[in-house]
C-alpha positions in Angstrom: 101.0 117.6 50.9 104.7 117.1 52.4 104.6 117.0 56.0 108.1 115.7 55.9 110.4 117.4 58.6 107.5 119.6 60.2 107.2 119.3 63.7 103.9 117.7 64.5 101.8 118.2 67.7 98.9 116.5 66.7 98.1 113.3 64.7 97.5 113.3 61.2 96.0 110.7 58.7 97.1 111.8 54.8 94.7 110.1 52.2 95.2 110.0 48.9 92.2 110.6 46.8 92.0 108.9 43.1 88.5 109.2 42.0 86.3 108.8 44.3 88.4 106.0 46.3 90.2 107.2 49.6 93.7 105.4 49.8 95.7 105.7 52.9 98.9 107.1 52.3 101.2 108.9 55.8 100.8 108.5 59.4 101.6 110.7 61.6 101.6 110.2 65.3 102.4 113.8 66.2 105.0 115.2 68.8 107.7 115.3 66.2 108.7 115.4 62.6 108.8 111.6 62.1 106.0 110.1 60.2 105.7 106.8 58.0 104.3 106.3 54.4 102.8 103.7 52.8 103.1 102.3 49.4 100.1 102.5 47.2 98.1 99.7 46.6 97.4 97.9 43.9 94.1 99.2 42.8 95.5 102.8 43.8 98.2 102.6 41.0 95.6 101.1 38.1 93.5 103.7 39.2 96.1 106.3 39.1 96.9 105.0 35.6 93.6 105.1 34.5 93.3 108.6 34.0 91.8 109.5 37.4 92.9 112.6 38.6 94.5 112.3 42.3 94.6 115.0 45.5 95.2 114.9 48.5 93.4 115.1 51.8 94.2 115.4 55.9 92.3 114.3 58.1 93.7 115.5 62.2 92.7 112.5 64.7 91.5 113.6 68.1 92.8 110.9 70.7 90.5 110.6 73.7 93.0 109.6 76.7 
């Protein structure tokens, strides 16, 4: 999933998913096309290696104001 340089009206969480273990991998705060990755983790990448097929999964946060 590339949200990169989509405009953005709501937040979003981006997970990675390697097996069964949730890693987390963009933020995005919403009102605009800025977002920040992270760098996966440790145990993400000897997962990864492993063998264990990743996706990818988005999860919209609802903000209560």
């Amino acid at each position: 999933m590339n949200l990169v340089g989509k405009e953005r009206t709501e937040p979003v969480l981006v997970f990675h998913r390697v097996g069964q273990e949730y890693f987390l991998a963009q933020i995005w705060a919403g009102g605009g096309p800025t977002g920040r990755a992270l760098p996966p983790s440790p145990l993400e990448k000897e997962l990864a290696q492993s063998g264990a097929a990743p996706s990818l999964a988005a999860v919209r946060v609802a903000l209560h104001r």
